[in-house]
C-alpha positions, 0 to 999 in steps of 0.5 A: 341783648348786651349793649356792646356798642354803648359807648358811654358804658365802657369804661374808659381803660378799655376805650382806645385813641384811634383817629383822632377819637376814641373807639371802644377796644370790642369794636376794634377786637371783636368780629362784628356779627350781622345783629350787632352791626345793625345795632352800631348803624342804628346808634351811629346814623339816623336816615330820612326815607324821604330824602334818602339821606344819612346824617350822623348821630351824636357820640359820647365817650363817657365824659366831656372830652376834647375829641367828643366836642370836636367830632360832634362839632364837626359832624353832628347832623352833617350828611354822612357819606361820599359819591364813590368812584362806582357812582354810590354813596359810601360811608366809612364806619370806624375803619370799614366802609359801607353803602348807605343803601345797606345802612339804610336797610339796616336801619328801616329792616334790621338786616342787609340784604347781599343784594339791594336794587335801585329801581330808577338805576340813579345810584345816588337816589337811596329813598326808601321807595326807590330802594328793594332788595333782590338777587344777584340775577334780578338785579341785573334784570334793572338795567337800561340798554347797552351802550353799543346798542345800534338799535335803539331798543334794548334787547334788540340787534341787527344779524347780517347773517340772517338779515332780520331783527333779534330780540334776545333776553336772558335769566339765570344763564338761559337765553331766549331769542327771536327774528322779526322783520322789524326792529319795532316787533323785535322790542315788542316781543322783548316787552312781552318776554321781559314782564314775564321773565323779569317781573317787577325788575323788568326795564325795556328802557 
């Protein structure tokens, strides 16, 4: 594979001041392909499973230049990324951002997956055990109650009209309900419905 994003084998009249840094011309010019992408993550971070954290490799520009020692002196092994206003952590790469789940995918499976689920809802929390990929309606099925719950247990309301407890679940636009006499066997019944709806992604929490 052409090694595009080896940056010390660009010659430096193709190399572009940007930021402070150079960045090869073919980053800035050339639309980054999914193959290519995983390759620039890979050289750009390095990712401990265990901790879920991101830290920044060293970078070279061909020679000792003043912007090589300040960028490695600022950031080398430094943790990569901020806590966004949507609660996750996101890394810019060049002049594009990216979550640092899809960078720690990128680099664990060689691919970014359109939608990635942390199984305890911390956004925050990118371990590799916390970390699997899913769909848009699976990823849904993850969540914890709503905030105007009444009742207490997900899934679970109060009709005035039929004056009884309903358990309503969904997945993929269909929507599946019962009445009970009690908001208990309601949130059982979701239980019940939910591990065969949901699966691995069922939370009842």
């Amino acid at each position: 594979m052409k090694e595009l994003f080896k940056i010390e084998n660009i010659p430096v009249e193709k190399k572009l001041k940007v930021n402070k840094f150079l960045i090869p011309i073919e980053v800035i010019q050339k639309p980054i392909v999914q193959v290519e992408l995983i390759e620039l993550l890979k050289e750009l971070f390095t990712y401990d499973k265990e901790t879920g954290f991101l830290y920044y490799k060293p970078r070279y520009f061909g020679e000792l230049s003043k912007p090589q020692k300040a960028w490695n002196s600022r950031c080398l092994h430094k943790q990569a990324g901020y806590i966004s206003s949507n609660g996750y952590i996101r890394v810019k790469v060049f002049k594009k951002y990216y979550y640092a789940h899809q960078i720690a995918f990128a680099i664990m499976k060689d691919y970014i997956p359109y939608f990635i689920d942390h199984k305890d809802e911390n956004k925050v929390n990118n371990k590799w055990d916390n970390l699997r990929e899913a769909t848009r309606s699976k990823n849904g099925c993850n969540k914890g109650k709503r905030t105007d719950n009444k009742s207490g247990f997900k899934g679970v309301y109060w009709s005035k009209r039929s004056q009884r407890w309903i358990m309503e679940i969904s997945l993929l636009g269909v929507r599946y309900s019962s009445s009970h006499t009690s908001k208990e066997d309601a949130y059982n019944a979701y239980c019940e419905i939910a591990e065969k709806l949901h699966g691995e992604f069922a939370n009842v929490t």
